[in-house]
PyMOL commands that place a pseudoatom at each C-alpha (Angstrom):
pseudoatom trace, name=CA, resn=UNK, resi=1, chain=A, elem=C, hetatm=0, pos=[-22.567, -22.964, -22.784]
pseudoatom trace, name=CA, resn=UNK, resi=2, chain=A, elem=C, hetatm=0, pos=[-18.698, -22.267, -22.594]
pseudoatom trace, name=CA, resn=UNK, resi=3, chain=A, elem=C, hetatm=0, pos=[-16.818, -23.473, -19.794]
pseudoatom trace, name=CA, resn=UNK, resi=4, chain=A, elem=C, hetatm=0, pos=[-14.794, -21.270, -18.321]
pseudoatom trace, name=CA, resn=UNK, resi=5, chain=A, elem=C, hetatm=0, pos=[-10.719, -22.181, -18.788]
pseudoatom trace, name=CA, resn=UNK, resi=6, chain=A, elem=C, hetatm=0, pos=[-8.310, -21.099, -16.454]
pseudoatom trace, name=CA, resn=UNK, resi=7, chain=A, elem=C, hetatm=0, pos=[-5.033, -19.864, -17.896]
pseudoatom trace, name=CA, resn=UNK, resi=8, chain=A, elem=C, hetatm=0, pos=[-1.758, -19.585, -16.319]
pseudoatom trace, name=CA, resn=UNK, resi=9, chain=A, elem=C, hetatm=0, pos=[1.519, -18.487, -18.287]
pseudoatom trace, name=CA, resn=UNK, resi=10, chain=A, elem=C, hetatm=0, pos=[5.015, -20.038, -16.692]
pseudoatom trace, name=CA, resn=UNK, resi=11, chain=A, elem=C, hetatm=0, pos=[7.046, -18.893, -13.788]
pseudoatom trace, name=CA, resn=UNK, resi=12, chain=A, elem=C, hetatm=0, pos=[5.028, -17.198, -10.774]
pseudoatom trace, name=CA, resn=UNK, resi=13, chain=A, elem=C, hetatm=0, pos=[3.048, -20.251, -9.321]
pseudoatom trace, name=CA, resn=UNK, resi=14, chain=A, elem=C, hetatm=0, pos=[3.663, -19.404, -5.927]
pseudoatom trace, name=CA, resn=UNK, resi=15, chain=A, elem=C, hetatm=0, pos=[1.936, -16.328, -6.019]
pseudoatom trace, name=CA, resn=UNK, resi=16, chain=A, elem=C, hetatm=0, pos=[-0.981, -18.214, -7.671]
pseudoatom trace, name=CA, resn=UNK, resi=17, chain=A, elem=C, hetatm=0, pos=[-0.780, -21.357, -5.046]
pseudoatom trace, name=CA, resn=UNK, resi=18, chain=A, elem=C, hetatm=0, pos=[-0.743, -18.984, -2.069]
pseudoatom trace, name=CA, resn=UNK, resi=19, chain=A, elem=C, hetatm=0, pos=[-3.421, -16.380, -2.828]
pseudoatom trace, name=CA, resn=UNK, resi=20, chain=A, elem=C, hetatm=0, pos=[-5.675, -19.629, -4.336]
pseudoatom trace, name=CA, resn=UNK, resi=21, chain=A, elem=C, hetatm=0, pos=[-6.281, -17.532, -7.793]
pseudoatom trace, name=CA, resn=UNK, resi=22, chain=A, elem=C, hetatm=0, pos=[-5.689, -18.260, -11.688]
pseudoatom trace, name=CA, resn=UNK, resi=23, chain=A, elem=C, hetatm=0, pos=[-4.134, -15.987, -13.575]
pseudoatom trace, name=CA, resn=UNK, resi=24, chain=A, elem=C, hetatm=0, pos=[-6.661, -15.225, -16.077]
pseudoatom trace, name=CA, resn=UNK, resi=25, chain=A, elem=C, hetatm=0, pos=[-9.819, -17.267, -17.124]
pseudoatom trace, name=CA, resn=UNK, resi=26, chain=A, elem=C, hetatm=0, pos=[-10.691, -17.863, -20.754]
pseudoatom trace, name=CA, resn=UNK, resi=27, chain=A, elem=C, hetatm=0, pos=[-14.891, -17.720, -21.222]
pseudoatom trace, name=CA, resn=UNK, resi=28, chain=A, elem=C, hetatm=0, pos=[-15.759, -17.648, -25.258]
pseudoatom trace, name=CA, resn=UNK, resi=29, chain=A, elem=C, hetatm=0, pos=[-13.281, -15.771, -27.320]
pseudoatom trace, name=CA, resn=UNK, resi=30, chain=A, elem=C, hetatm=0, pos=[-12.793, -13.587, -24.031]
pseudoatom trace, name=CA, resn=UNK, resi=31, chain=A, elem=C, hetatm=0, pos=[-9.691, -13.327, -21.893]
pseudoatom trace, name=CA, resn=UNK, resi=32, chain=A, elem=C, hetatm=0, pos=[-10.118, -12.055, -18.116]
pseudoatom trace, name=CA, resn=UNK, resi=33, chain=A, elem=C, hetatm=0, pos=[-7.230, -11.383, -16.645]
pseudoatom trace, name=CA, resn=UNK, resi=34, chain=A, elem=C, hetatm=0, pos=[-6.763, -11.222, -13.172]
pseudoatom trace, name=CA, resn=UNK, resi=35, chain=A, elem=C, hetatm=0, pos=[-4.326, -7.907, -11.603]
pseudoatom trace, name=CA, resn=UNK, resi=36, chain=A, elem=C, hetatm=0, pos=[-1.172, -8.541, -12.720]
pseudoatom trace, name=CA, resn=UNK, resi=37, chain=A, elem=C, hetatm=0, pos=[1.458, -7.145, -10.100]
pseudoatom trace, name=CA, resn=UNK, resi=38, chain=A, elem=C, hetatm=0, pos=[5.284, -6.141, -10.307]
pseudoatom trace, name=CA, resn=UNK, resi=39, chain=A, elem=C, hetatm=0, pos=[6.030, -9.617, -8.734]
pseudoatom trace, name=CA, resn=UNK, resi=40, chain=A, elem=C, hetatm=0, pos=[9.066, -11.973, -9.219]
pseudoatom trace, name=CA, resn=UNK, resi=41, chain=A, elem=C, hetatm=0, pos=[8.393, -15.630, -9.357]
pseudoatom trace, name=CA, resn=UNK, resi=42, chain=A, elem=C, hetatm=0, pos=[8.582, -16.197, -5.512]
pseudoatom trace, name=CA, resn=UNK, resi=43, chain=A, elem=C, hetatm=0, pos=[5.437, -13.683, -5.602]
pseudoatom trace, name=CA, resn=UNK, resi=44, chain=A, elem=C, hetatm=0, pos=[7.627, -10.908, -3.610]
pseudoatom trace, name=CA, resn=UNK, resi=45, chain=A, elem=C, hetatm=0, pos=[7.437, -7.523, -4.778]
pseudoatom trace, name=CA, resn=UNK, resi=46, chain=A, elem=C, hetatm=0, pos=[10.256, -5.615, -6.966]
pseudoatom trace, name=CA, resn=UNK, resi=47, chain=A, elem=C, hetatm=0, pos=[11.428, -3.501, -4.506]
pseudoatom trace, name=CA, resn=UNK, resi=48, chain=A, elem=C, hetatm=0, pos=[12.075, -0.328, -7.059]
pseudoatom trace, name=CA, resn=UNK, resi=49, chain=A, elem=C, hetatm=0, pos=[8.992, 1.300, -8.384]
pseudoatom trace, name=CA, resn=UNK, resi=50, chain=A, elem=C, hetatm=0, pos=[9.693, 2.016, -12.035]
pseudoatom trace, name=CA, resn=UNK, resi=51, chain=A, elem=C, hetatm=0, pos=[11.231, -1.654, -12.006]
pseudoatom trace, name=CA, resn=UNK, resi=52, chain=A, elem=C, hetatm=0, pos=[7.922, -2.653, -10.408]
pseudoatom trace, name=CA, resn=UNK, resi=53, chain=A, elem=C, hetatm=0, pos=[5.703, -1.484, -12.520]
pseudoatom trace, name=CA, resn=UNK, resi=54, chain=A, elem=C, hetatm=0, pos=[7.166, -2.333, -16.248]
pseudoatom trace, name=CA, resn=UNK, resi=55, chain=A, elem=C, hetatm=0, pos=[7.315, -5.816, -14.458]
pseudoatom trace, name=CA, resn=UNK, resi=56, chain=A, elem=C, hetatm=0, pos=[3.638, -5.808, -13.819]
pseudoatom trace, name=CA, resn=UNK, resi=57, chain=A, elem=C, hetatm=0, pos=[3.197, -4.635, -17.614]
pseudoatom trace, name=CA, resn=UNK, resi=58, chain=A, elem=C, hetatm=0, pos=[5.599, -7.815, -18.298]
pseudoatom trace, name=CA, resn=UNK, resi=59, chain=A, elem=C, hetatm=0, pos=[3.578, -10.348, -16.074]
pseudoatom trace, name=CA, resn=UNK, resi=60, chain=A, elem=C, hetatm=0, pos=[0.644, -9.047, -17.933]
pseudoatom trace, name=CA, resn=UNK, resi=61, chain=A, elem=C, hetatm=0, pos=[1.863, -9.807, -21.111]
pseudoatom trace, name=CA, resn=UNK, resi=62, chain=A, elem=C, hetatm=0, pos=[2.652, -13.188, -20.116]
pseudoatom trace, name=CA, resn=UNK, resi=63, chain=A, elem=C, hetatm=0, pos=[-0.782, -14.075, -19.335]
pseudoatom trace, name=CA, resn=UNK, resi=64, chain=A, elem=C, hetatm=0, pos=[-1.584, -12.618, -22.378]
pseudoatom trace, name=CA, resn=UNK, resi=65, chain=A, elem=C, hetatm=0, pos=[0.887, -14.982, -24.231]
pseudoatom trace, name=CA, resn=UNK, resi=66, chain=A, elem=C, hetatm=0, pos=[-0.415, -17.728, -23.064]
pseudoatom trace, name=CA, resn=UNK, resi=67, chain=A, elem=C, hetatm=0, pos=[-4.136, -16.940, -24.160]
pseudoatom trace, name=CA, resn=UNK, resi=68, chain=A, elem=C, hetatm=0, pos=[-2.613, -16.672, -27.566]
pseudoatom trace, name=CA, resn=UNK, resi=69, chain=A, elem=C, hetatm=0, pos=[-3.177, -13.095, -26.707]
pseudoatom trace, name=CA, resn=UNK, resi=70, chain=A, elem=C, hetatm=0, pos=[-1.021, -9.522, -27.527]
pseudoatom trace, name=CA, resn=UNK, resi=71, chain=A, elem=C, hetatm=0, pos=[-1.623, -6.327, -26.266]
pseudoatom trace, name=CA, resn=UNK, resi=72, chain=A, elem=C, hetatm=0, pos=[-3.238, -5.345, -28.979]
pseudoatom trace, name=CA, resn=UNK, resi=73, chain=A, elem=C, hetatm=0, pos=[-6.324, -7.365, -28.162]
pseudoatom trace, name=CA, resn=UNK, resi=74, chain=A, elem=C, hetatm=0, pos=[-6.553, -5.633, -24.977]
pseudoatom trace, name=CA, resn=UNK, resi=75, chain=A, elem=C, hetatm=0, pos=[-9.984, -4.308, -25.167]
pseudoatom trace, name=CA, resn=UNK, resi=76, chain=A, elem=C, hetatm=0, pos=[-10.624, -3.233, -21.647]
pseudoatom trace, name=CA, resn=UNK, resi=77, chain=A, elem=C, hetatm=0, pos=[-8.124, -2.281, -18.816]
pseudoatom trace, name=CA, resn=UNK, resi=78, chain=A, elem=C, hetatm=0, pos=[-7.976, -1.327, -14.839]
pseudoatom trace, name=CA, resn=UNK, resi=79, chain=A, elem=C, hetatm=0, pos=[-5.367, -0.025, -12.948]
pseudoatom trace, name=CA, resn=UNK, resi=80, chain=A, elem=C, hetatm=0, pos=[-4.714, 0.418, -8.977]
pseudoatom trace, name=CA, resn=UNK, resi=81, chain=A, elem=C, hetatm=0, pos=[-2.200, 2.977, -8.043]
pseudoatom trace, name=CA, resn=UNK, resi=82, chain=A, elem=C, hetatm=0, pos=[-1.021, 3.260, -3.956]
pseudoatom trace, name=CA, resn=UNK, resi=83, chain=A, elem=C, hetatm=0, pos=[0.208, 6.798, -5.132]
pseudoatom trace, name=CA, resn=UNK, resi=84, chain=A, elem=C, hetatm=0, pos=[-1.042, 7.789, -8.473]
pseudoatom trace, name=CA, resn=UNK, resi=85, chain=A, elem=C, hetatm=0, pos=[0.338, 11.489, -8.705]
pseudoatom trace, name=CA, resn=UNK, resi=86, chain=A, elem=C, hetatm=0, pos=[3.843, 10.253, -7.863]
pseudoatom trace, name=CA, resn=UNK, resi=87, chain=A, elem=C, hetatm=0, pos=[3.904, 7.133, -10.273]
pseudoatom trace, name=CA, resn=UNK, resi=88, chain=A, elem=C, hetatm=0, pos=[2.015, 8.524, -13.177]
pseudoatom trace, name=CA, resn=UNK, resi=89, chain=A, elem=C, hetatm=0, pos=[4.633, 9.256, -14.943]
pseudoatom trace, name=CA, resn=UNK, resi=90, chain=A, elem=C, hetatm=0, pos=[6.214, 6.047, -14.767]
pseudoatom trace, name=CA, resn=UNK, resi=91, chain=A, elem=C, hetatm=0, pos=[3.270, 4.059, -15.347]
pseudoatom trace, name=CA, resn=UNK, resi=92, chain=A, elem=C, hetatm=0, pos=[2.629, 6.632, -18.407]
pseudoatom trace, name=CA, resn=UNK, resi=93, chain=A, elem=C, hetatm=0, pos=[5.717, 5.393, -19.940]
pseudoatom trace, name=CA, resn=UNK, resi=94, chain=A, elem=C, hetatm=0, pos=[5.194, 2.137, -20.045]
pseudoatom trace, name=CA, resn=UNK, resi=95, chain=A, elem=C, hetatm=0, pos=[1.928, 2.596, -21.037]
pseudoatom trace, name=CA, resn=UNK, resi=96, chain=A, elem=C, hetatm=0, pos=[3.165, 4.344, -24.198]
pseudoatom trace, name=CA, resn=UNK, resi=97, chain=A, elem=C, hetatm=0, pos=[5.395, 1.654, -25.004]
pseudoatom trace, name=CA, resn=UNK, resi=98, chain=A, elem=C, hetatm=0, pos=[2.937, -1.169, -24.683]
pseudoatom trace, name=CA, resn=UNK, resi=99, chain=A, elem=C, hetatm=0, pos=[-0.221, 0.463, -26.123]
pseudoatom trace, name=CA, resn=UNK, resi=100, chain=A, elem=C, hetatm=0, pos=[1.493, 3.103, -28.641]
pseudoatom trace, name=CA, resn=UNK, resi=101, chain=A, elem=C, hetatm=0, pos=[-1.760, 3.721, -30.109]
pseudoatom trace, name=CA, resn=UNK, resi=102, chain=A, elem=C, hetatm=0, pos=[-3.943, 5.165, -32.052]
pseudoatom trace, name=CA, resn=UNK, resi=103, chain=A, elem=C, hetatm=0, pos=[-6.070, 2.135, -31.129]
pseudoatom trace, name=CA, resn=UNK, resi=104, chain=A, elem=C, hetatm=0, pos=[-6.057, 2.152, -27.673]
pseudoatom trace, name=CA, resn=UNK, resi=105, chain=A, elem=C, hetatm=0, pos=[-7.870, 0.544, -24.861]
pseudoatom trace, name=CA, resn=UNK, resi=106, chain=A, elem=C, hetatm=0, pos=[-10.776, 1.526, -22.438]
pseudoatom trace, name=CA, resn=UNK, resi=107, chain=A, elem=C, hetatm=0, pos=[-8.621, 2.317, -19.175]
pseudoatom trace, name=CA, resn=UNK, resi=108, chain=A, elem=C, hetatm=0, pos=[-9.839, 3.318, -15.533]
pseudoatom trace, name=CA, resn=UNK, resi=109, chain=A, elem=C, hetatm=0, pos=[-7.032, 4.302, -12.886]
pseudoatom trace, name=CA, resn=UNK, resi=110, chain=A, elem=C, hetatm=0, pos=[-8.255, 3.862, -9.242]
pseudoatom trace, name=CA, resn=UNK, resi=111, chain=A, elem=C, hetatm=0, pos=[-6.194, 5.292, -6.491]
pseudoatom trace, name=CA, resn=UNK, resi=112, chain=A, elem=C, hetatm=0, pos=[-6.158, 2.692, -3.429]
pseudoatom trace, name=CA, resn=UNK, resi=113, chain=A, elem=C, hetatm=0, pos=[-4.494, 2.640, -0.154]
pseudoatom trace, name=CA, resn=UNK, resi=114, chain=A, elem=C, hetatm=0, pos=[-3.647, -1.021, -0.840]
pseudoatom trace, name=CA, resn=UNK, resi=115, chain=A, elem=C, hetatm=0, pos=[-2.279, -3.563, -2.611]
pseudoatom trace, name=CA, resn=UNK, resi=116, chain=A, elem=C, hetatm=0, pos=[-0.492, -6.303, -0.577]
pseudoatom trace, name=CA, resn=UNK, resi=117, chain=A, elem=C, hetatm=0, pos=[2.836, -4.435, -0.348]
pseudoatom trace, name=CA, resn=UNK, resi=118, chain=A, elem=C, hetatm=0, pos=[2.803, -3.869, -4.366]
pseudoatom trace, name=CA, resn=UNK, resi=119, chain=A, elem=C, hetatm=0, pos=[2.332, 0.262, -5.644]
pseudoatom trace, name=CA, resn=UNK, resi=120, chain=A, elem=C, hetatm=0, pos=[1.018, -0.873, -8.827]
pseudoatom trace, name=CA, resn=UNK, resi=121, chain=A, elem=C, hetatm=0, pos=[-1.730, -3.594, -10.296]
pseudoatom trace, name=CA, resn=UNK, resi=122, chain=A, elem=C, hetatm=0, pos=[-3.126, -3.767, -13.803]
pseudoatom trace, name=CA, resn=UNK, resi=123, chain=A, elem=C, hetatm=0, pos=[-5.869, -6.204, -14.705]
pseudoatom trace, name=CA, resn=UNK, resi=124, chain=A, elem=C, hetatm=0, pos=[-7.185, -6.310, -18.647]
pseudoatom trace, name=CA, resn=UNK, resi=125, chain=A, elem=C, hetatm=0, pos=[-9.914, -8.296, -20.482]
pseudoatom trace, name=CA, resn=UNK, resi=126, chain=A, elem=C, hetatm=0, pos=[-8.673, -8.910, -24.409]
pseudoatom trace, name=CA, resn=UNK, resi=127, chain=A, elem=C, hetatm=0, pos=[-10.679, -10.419, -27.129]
pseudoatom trace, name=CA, resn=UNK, resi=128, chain=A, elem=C, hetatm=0, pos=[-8.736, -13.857, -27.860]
pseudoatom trace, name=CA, resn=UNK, resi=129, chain=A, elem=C, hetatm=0, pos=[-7.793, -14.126, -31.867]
pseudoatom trace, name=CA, resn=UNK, resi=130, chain=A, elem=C, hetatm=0, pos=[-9.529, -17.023, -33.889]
for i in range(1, 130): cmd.bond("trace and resi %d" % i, "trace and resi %d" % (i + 1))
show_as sticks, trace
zoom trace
């Protein structure tokens, strides 16, 4: 049986440390990733929204870095939006960037009233390379 390995890329440990959570666990050749918000290292929120949520894409790619991961082995992906019609667009942009396709991931947006003082989380499971 695989053990499950907790991952954690650098910078952000407070945020970890006070909400008691690792940033994404590694079981087999799968990565789990745990919602990756539009924090700065002290684990505050970016106060702009845009700014927020390209750094949430950013913190996510860090975790994904330090699986040995990209964004192209995102298989799987969740998002949680305090006011999806507003945001979509921005989020949409990143998204284009990040995942510019054809290949892209499964993806479910979830509208929440929510999230901690954050607009934005994205959490992703990725298939980690051999």
């Amino acid at each position: 049986m695989t053990k499950p390995t907790p991952i954690f890329p650098e910078g952000r440990q407070e945020l970890y440390k006070k909400n008691r959570y690792s940033a994404a666990i590694r079981s087999g050749d799968l990565l789990f990733v745990s919602g990756q918000v539009g924090s700065r290292e002290d684990g505050s929120p970016e106060p702009d929204i845009a700014a927020q949520i390209r750094l949430a894409f950013d913190n996510l790619g860090a975790v994904l870095t330090a699986a040995g991961c990209t964004f192209r082995d995102v298989v799987d992906v969740t998002s949680f939006h305090v006011d999806p019609e507003r945001h979509a667009g921005l989020m949409m942009a990143v998204k284009d960037e990040v995942f510019p396709g054809p290949d892209y991931p499964n993806w479910t947006a979830v509208g929440v009233t929510w999230l901690s003082g954050f607009h934005f989380e994205i959490k992703a499971i990725a298939r980690i390379p051999a």
